[in-house]
SESE-389919 format. One line per 5 residues: number of its first residue (from 1); their letters; for each residue z, y, x of C-alpha. Coordinates in steps of 0.25 Angstrom, whole numbers. Layout:
NUM> A> Z,Y,X; ...
This chain:
1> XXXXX> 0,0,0; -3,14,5; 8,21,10; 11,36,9; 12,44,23
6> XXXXX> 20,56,25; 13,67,32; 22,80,36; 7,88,39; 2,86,25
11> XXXXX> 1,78,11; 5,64,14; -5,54,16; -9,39,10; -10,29,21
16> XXXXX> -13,14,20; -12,3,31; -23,-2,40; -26,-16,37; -19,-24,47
21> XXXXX> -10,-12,52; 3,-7,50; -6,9,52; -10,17,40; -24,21,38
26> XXXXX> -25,36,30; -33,36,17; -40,46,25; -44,38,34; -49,27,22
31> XXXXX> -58,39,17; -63,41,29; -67,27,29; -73,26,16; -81,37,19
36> XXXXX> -85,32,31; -91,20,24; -96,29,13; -103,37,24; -109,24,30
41> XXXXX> -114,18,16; -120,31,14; -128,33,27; -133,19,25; -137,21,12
46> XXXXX> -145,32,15; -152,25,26; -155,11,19; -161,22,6; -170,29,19
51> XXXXX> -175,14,22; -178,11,9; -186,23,7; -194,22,21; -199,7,18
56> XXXXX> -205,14,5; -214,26,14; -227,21,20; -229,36,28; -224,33,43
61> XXXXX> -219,46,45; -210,46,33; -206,33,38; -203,39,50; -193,50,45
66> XXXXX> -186,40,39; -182,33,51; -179,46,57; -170,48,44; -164,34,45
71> XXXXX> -162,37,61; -155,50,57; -145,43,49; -143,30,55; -139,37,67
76> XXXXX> -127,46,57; -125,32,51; -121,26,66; -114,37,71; -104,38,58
81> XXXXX> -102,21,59; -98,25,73; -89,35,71; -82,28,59; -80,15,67
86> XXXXX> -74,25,79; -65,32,66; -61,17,64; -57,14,77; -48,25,80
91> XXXXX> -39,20,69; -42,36,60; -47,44,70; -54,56,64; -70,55,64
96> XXXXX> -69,68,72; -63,62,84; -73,49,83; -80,45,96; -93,38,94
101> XXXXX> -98,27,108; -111,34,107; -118,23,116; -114,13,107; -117,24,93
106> XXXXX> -132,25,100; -134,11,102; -130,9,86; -140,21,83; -151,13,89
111> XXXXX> -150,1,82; -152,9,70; -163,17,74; -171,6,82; -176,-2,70
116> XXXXX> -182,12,64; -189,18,74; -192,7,84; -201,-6,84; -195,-17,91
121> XXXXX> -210,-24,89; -216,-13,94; -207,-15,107; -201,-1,103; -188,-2,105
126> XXXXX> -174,9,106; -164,8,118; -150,14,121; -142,14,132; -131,21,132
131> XXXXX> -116,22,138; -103,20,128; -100,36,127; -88,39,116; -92,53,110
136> XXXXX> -88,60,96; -95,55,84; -101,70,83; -109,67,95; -113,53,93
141> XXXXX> -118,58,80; -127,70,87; -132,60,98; -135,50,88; -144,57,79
146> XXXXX> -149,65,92; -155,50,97; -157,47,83; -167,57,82; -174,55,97
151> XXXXX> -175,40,96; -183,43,81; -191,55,88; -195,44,101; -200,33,89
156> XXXXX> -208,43,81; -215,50,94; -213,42,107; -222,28,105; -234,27,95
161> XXXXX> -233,17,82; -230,3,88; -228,7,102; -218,1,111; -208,9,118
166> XXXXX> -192,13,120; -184,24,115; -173,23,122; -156,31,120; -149,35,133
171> XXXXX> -134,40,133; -127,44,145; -116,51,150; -119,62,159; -108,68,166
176> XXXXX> -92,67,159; -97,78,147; -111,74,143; -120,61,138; -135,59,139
181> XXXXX> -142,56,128; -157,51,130; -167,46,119; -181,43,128; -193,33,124
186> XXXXX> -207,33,133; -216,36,122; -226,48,122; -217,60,127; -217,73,122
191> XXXXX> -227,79,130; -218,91,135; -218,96,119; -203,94,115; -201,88,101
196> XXXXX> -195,99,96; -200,102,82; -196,90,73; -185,88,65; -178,76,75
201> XXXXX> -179,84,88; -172,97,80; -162,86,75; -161,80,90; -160,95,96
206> XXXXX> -149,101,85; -140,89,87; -140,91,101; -137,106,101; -124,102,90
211> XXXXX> -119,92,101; -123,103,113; -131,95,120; -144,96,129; -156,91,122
216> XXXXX> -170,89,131; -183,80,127; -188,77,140; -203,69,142; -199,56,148
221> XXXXX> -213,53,153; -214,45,146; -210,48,132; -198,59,129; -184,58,132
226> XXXXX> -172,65,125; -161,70,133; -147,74,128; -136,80,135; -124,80,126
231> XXX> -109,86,132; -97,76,128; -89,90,130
């Protein structure tokens, strides 16, 4: 039975017993746990409905912006199941305070976006290496959707219809303050003209600027490589 807890600060507060515990959890924290799931079902609600409505479009390129959508939000839908498992973990640490492992967060994220935008028959195939960095979910988040969008941008332009070729996620530390983040494939390149004017390299070069960091698009020769320099400070 829930049990009524005194608190000098404030109103007092329900609490019930973790199962298998002598602990109490807060109906606060239960909230936020059903939320959580709620959140969850939502997310993959919503990208089960944008399947469902791209096996119905026969126009490639409205295909296309589909699997752009379906990136956007798998990689929202991977960072929230990290961060709820982390709030877990920490026995009712606020979601605020949540560190994310960001090299294992990228490899999840590319598992989800591999199977739309890369052809294993084709010989097309997503790589990430990566070292196990605990960041704040904030910045997973960012750095997420920022290789989100550069591994979507490298399967729309890099390699024609059917090509083989790799796209490959870097992550780094460089220095005690700062991470590398590289998305690079060998594909055509860029020809020295940056990719500046669609909505996914606005996307990439705003959520760079939030997190205050470095943003360049260099031409790999081959292909393009994408290269972020993002403070931990």
């Amino acid at each position: 039975m829930a049990e009524r807890t005194p608190n000098r600060e404030g109103p007092a507060r329900h609490a019930v017993p973790l199962p298998g515990s002598g602990e109490a959890w807060p109906e606060a924290a239960l909230a936020a746990e059903e939320s959580d799931h709620r959140i969850a079902n939502n997310l993959q609600l919503l990208m089960a409905m944008i399947a469902a409505e791209k096996r119905e479009v026969s126009d490639p390129a409205a295909g296309l912006a589909l699997d752009r959508m379906l990136g956007r939000i798998g990689a929202i839908a991977g960072v929230h199941r990290q961060l709820t498992r982390t709030a877990g973990a920490g026995a009712g640490a606020g979601a605020a305070s949540a560190v994310v492992d960001i090299g294992g967060y990228l490899r999840t994220l590319a598992r989800q976006i591999e199977a739309g935008c890369c052809d294993a028959a084709a010989g097309r195939r997503l790589r990430v290496r990566s070292d196990a960095v605990l960041v704040p979910a904030r910045l997973a988040a960012a750095m997420g959707l920022i290789a989100s969008e550069c591994v979507l941008n490298a399967c729309k332009y890099a390699y024609a219809a059917q090509a083989a070729g790799e796209v490959r996620i870097g992550l780094s530390l460089a220095g005690p303050h700062a991470l590398r983040l590289t998305v690079e494939d060998d594909g055509a390149g860029h020809g020295g003209a940056l990719p500046s004017a669609g909505f996914g390299a606005r996307l990439i070069a705003m959520l760079a600027a939030r997190i205050g960091a470095a943003l360049v698009w260099e031409d790999a020769r081959p292909g393009t490589r994408v290269v972020l320099a993002v403070p931990l400070a």
